[in-house]
N, C-alpha and C positions, 0 to 999 in steps of 0.2 A: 590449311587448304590442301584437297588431294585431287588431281587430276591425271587419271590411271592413263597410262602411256598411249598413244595410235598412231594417227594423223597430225603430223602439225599444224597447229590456225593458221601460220603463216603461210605453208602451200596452201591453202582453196579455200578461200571466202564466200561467201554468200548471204550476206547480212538482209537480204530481203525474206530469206527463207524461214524466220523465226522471230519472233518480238517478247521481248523481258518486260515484264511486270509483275507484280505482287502475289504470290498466291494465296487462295482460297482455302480456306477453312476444309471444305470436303475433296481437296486436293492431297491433301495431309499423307494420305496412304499410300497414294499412286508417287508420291515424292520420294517416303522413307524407301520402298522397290528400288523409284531407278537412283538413289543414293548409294543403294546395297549392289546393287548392280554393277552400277560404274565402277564399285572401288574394287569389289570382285575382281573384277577383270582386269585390275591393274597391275597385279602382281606384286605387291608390294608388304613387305611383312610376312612373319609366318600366322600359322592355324592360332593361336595363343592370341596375336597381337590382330588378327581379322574378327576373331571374336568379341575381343573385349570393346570392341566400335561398333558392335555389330547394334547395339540397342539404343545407342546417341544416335546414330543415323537414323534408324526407324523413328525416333522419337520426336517428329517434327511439328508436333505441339509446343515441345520444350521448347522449342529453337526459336517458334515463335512469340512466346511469350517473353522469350530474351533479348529479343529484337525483330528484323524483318526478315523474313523469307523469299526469297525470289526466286521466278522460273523462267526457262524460253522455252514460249509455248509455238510449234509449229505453226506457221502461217495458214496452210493448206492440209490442214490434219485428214486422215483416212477415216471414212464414215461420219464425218460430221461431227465429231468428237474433238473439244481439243488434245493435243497430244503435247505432252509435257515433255521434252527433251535434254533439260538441265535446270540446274538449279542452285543456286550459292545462299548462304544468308552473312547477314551484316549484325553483329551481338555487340551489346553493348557492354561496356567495361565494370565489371563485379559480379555479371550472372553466372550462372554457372556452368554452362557450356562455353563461355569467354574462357581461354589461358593464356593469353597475352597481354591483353589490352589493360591499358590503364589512364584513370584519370577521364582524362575529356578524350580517348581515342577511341575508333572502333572496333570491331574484329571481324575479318571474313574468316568465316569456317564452314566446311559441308559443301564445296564449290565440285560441282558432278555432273558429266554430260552420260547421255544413253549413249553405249558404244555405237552405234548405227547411227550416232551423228556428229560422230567425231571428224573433224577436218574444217570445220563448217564456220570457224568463229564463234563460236557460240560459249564456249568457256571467258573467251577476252570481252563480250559481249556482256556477260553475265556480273565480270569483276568489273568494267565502268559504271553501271550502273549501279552498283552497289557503292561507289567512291563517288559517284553524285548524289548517291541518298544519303551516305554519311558528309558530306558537302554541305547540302539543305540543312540537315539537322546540326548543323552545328559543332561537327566533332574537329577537331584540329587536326588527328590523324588518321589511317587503316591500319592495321599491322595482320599479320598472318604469320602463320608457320608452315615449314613444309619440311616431310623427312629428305635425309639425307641420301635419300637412295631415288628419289620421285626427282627426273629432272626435265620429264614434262611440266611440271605444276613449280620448279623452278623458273626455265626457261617463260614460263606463262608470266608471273610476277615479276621477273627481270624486263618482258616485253611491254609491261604495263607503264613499269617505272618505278617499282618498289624499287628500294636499296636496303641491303644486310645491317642489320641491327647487332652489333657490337654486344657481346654480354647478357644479351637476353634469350640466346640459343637454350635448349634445352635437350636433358640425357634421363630417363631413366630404364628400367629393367623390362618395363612392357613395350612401349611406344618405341624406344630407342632415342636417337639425334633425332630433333626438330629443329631448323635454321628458321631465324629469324628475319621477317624484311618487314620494312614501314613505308608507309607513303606520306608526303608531307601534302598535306591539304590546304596550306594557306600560304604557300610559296606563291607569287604573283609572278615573280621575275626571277633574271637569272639561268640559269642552264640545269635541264633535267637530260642525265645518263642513261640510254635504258636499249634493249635490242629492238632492231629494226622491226617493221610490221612488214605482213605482206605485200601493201598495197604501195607501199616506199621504196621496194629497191630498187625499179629501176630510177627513181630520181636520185637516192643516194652513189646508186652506182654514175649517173652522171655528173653528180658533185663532186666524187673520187677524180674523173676525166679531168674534167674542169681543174680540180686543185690542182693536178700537177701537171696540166699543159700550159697553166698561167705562170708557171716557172721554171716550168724545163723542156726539152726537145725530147717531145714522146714519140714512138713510134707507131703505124700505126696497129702492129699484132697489140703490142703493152696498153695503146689505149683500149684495144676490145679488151682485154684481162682487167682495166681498172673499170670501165662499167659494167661488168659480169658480175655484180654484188649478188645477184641473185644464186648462182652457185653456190658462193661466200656462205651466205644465208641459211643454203639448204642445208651444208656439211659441216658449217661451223658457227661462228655468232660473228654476226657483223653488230655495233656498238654503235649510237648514233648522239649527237649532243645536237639536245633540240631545246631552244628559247621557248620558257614557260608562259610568257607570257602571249607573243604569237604564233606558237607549234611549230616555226619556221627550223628545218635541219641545217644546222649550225658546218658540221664536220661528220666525222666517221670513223672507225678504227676495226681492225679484223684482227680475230681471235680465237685460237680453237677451242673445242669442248674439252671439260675439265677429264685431266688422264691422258689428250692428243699433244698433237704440233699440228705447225700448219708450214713447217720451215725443215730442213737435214740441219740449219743452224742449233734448233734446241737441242740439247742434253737429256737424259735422263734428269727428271725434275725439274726441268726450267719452264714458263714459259715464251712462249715464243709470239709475236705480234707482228700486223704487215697491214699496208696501208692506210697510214694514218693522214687524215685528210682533212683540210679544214675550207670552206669557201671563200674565192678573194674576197668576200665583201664582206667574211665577218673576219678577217685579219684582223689583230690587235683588242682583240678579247680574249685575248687566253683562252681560246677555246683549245690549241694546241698541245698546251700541258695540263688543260682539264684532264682530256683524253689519255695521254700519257700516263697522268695520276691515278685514271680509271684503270688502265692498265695493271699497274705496281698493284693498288689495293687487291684486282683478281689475282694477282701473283701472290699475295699475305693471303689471302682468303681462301687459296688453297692449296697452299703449304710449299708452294713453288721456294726454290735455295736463289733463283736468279727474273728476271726479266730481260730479255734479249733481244734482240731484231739486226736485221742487216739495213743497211743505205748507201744510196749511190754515190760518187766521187764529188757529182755536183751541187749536190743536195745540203748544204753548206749552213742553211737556215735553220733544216733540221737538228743539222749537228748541234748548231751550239743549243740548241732550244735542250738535246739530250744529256749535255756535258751540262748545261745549267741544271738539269735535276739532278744531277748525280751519276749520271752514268760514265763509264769507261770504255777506250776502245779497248777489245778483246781482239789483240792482234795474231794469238796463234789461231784465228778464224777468221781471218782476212787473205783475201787476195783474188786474184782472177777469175771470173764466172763468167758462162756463155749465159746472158739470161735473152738472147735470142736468138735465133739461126743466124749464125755469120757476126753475131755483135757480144764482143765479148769487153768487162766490165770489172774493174779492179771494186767490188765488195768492199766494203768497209761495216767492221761488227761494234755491236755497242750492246753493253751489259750493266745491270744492276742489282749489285748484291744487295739480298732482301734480308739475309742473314747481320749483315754488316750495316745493314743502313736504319734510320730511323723510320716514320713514317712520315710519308708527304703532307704537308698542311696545303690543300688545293683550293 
């Protein structure tokens, strides 16, 4: 799946603006254009590897006779024409536009918005509906791929709720890195991992409030900082554990883009993590060291040597919750911080060597 760089979904929604459904046979043409289009403009690849995509894209015959094709066609098109805006297709497993998928799963590939309607939702738009069509049909899972360099169309599948697929990533000499993510289809229950949507942060950011005024004396600058997830959001990845079965947002955990910090605590290679958060009412679900484990794994995932974060003196629950996974205090990075005007705060560091450690069973 490629989705060339612009506007992120999560700033500006508008879901009334466009409607996904199936396209049409004498659609075909005007699809392979803004397929070529979109990815054009993504930047992504050189001359060599934009070409050699150049005749799958156009080929949206192919695509549909390997499975479905979908489009979002403008609600309110110009001239009385519909106006096609994007488009994704769902392939099935052993055609030959499929390189993933296997068995009873499906494939999204060719997932393309018209630059001039980027921002809109309309990509995350495009991928539900294609995980409800493989839903209906019976497939057990989605999988996709996406380069290593594309981390809008990362970011898109991590917002959905894909998870990275172990051992199925792919390298070679034209294409480059392709990362691996799957979506599980017959999950009912349980907690699904995945980054915030737009229309969420300000409830998450008031679940942040909420977790840690139900346990400790917030101030009230720190409480405006913990419901400002929407900053969070824009600059870095805010992380959400949300109950599969009734979408309800479980907790929360902040994180920065892969290569940043979001902390002076990180090092050179570490990651570094900040408010993790869980709701008093879903206490004693492990939802706490779900998140935690969600954590570590982005820390293996992308080559981080440590896992890191700071906590306050009285944050006591936390601790042991981080000494029960393994963590340690890193005491030459401890001690006194103003973390307000006039309110100054003995820090306490904890660390996890990723080098050193196994992986989390979560």
């Amino acid at each position: 799946m490629s989705v060339a760089p612009s506007v992120d979904p999560r700033t500006n929604t508008n879901p009334g603006a466009f409607t996904v459904r199936e396209a049409k046979a004498d659609e075909f043409a005007a699809i392979g254009a803004l397929t070529v289009r979109s990815f054009d403009s993504g930047g992504h690849g050189n001359d060599r590897w934009r070409e050699s995509r150049r005749a799958a894209e156009l080929d949206v015959a192919a695509r549909s006779e390997a499975g479905t094709v979908l489009v979002a066609v403008a609600a309110e098109p110009e001239h009385g024409a519909p106006s096609i805006i994007g488009t994704s297709t769902l392939l099935r497993a052993g055609t030959e536009p499929a390189r993933l998928a296997r068995g009873d799963e499906a494939e999204l590939r060719f997932t393309a918005v018209a630059p001039e309607a980027r921002g809109a939702g309309v990509a995350d738009a495009l991928v539900h509906a294609a995980l409800d069509l493989a839903r209906r049909s019976g497939s057990r899972a989605a999988v996709l791929d996406v380069g290593v360099a594309n981390s809008q169309a990362r970011r898109l599948a991590e917002r959905v709720g894909f998870s990275r697929v172990k051992g199925r990533d792919t390298d070679d000499e034209t294409f480059g890195a392709e990362l691996a993510y799957r979506y599980d289809l017959t999950q009912t229950e349980g907690v699904r991992l995945r980054l915030v949507r737009h229309d969420e942060v300000e409830l998450v950011g008031r679940l942040t409030e909420r977790a840690y005024s139900n346990d400790y004396e917030v101030t009230a600058s720190y409480a405006e900082d913990l419901r400002d997830a929407a900053s969070r959001a824009s600059e870095d990845e805010v992380w959400v554990a949300e109950d599969i079965a009734t979408g309800t947002i479980l907790g929360s955990v902040w994180t920065p883009r892969p290569g940043q910090r979001i902390s002076q605590l990180a090092k050179q290679g570490e990651l570094d993590f900040r408010m993790l958060a869980v709701a008093p009412e879903a206490r004693g679900r492990g939802i706490g060291q779900t998140l935690a484990g969600h954590v570590i794994a982005l820390g293996r995932d992308r080559g981080a040597s440590r896992v890191v974060m700071n906590s306050g003196p009285e944050m006591l629950g936390a601790h042991r919750l981080y000494e029960r996974l393994g963590f340690v205090h890193l005491t030459d990075r401890e001690g006194p911080k103003e973390v307000a005007p006039g309110v100054v705060v003995h820090l306490y560091a904890f660390g996890y060597d990723l080098q050193a450690s196994p992986a989390l069973e979560i």
